[in-house]
C-alpha positions in Angstrom: 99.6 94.3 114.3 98.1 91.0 113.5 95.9 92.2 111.1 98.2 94.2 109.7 100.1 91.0 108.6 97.2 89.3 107.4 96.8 92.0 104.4 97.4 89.8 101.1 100.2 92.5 98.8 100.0 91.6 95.1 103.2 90.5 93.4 104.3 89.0 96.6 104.1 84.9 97.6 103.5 85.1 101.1 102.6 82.6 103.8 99.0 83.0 104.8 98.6 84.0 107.6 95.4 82.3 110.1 94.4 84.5 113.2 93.7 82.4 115.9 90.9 82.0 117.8 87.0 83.4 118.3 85.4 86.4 117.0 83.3 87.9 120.1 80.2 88.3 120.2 79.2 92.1 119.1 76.2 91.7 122.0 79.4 91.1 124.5 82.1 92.8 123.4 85.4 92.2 125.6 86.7 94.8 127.5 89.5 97.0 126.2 91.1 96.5 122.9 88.2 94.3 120.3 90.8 92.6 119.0 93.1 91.4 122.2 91.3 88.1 122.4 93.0 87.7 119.2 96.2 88.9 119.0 98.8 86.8 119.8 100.6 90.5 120.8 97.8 91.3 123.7 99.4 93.1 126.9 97.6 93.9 129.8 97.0 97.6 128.6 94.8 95.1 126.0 92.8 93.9 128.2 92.2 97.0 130.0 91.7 100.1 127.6 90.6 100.9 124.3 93.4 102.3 122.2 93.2 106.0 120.0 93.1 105.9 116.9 96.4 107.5 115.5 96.8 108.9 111.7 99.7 107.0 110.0 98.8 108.3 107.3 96.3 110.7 105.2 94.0 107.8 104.7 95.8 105.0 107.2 94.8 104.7 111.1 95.3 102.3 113.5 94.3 101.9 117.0 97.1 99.8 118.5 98.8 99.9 122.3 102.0 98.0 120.9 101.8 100.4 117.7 101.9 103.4 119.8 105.4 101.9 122.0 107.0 101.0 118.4 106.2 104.1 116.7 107.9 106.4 119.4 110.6 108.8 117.8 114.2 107.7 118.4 
């Protein structure tokens, strides 16, 4: 979701936005999610297991616990 928001639109003025903290090391990547050192929306599912990828979209993916609870049909 974080990175999601830090994708500059055109035509739009937008606060930039910084993501916060260290890029791992790709010899010692963490556990679970790449990004959940990152994210300032990490759960424990996170830090645990890799999400799925999902298809949003012919050519749009995401692999995202939080977008899998927010994308659930109401």
């Amino acid at each position: 979701r974080a990175l999601m928001e830090a994708i500059a639109t055109l035509g739009k003025k937008e606060k930039e936005l910084h993501i916060k903290g260290e890029i791992p090391n790709p010899m010692d990547i963490p556990k679970g999610c790449r990004f959940h050192p990152r994210c300032p929306y990490a759960m424990d599912i996170c830090r645990e297991k890799e999400p799925e990828l999902i298809a949003v979209s012919k050519d749009h993916l995401v692999a995202c616990h939080l977008y899998k609870k927010s994308a659930t049909p109401s």
